[in-house]
Backbone as numpy.savetxt, mean C-alpha at the origin, in Angstrom:
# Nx Ny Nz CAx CAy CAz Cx Cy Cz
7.66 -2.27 -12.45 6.64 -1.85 -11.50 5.47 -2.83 -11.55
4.64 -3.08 -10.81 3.66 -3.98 -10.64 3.10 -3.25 -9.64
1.70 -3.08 -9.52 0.39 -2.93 -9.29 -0.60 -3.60 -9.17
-1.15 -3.90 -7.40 -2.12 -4.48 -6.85 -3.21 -3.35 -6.40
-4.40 -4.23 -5.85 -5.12 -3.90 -5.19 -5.83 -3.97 -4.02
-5.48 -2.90 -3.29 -5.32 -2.65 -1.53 -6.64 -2.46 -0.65
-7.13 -3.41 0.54 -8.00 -2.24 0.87 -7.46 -1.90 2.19
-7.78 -0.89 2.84 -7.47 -0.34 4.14 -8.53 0.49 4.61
-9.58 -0.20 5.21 -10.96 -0.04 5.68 -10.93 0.34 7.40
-9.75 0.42 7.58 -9.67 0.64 9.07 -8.28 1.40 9.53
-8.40 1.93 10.91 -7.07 2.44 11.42 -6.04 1.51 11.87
-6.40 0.18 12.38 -5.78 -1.00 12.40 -5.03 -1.23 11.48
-5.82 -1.26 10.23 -5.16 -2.20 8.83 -4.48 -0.66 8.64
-4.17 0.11 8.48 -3.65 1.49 7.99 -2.13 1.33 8.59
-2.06 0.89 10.17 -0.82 1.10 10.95 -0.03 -0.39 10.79
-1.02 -0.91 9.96 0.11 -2.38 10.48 0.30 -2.50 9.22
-0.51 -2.13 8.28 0.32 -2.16 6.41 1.07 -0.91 6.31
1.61 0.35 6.99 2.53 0.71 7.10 3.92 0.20 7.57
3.57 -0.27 9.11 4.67 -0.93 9.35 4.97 -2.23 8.55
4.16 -3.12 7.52 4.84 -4.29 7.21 5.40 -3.52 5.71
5.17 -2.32 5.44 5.98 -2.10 3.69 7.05 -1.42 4.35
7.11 -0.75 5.37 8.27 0.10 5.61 9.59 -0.79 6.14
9.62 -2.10 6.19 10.59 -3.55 6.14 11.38 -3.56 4.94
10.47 -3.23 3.52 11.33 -2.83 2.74 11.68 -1.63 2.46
12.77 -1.37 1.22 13.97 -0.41 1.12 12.91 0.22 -0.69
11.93 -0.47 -0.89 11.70 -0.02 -2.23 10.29 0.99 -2.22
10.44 1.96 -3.49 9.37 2.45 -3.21 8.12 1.86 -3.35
6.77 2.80 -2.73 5.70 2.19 -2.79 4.42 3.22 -2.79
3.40 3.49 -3.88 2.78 4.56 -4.21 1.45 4.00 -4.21
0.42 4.67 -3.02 -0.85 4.46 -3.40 -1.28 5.16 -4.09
-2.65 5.08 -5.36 -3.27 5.55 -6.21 -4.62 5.67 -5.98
-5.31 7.01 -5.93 -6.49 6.84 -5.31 -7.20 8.49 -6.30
-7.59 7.95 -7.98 -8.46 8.55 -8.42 -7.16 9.44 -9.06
-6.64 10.91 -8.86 -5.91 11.74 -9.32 -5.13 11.88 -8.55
-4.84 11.21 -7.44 -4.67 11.67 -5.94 -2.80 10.33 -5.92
-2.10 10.71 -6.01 -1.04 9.66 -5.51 -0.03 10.05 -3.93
-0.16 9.28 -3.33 0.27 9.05 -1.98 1.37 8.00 -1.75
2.84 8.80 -0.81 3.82 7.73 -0.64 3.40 6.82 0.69
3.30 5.33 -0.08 2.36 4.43 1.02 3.12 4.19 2.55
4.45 4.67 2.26 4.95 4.63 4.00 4.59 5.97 4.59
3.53 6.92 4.56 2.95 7.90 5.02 1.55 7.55 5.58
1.29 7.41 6.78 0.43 7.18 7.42 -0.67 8.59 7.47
-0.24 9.49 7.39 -0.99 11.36 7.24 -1.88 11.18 5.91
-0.46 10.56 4.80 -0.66 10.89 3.50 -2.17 9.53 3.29
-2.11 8.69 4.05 -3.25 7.51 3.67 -4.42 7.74 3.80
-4.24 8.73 5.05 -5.64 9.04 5.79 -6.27 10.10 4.94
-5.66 11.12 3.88 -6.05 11.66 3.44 -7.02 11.20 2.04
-6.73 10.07 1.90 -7.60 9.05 0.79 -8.78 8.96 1.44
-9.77 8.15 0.28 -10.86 7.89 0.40 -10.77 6.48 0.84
-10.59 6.09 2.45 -10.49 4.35 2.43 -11.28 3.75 2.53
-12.60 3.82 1.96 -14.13 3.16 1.76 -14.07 2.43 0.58
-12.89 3.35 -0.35 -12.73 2.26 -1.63 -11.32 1.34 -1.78
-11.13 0.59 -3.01 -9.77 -0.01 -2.71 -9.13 0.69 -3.23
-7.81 0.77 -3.04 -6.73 1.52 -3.59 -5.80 0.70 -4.23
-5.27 1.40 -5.58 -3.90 0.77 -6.18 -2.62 1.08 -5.23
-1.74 -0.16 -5.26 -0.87 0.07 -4.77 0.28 -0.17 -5.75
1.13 0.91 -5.99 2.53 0.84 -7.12 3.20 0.33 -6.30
4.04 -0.61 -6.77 5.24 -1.14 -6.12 6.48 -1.25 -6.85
7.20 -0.21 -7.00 8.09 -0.03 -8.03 9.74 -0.66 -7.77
9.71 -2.10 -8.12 10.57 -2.98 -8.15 10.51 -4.42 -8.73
11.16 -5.00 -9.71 10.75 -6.21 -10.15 11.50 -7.14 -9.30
12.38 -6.91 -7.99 13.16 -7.89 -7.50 11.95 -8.35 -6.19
12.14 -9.32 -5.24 11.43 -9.63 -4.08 9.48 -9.51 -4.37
9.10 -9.45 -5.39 8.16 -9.20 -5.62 7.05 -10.53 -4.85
7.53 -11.81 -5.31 6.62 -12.58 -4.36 7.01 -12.19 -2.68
7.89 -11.61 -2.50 8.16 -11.79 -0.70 7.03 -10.22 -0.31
6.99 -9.75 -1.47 6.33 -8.28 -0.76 4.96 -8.29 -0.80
4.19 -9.33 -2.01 3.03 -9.92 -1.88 2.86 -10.76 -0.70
3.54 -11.37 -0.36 3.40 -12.64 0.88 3.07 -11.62 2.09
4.01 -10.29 2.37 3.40 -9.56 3.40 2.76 -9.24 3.38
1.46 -8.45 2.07 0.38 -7.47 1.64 -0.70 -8.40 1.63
-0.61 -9.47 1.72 -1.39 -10.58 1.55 -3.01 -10.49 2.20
-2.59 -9.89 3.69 -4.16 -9.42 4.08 -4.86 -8.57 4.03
-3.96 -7.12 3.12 -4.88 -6.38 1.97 -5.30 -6.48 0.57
-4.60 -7.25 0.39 -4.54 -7.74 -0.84 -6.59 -8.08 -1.39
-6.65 -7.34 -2.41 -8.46 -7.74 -2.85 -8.49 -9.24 -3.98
């Protein structure tokens, strides 16, 4: 598993970093305080606090640079 840090400060960045993780087949868990959310849930995102950054779990050691290369413009 490996763990970055996300921001999603807008409804823009919310719908288009859904659609670029839901390309892959692996899971993917935002972390926000006590609060964990499956990050291909657009309901489940909005229910976060997106003023701050969020961890993002990415639970797979394979494709890991290709899934950074997409997250790249949330990436903090």
């Amino acid at each position: 598993m490996k763990t970055v840090q996300i921001s999603l400060n807008s409804i823009d960045k919310v719908k288009s970093f859904v659609n670029d993780i839901t390309k892959f087949d692996y899971d993917f868990d935002l972390v926000s305080g006590r609060y964990v959310i499956d990050a291909k849930s657009i309901m489940g995102i909005f229910s976060l606090d997106l003023s701050k950054p969020i961890d993002l779990n990415i639970h797979t050691e394979d494709n890991a640079e290709e899934i950074l290369n997409a997250l790249k413009p949330y990436l903090i």
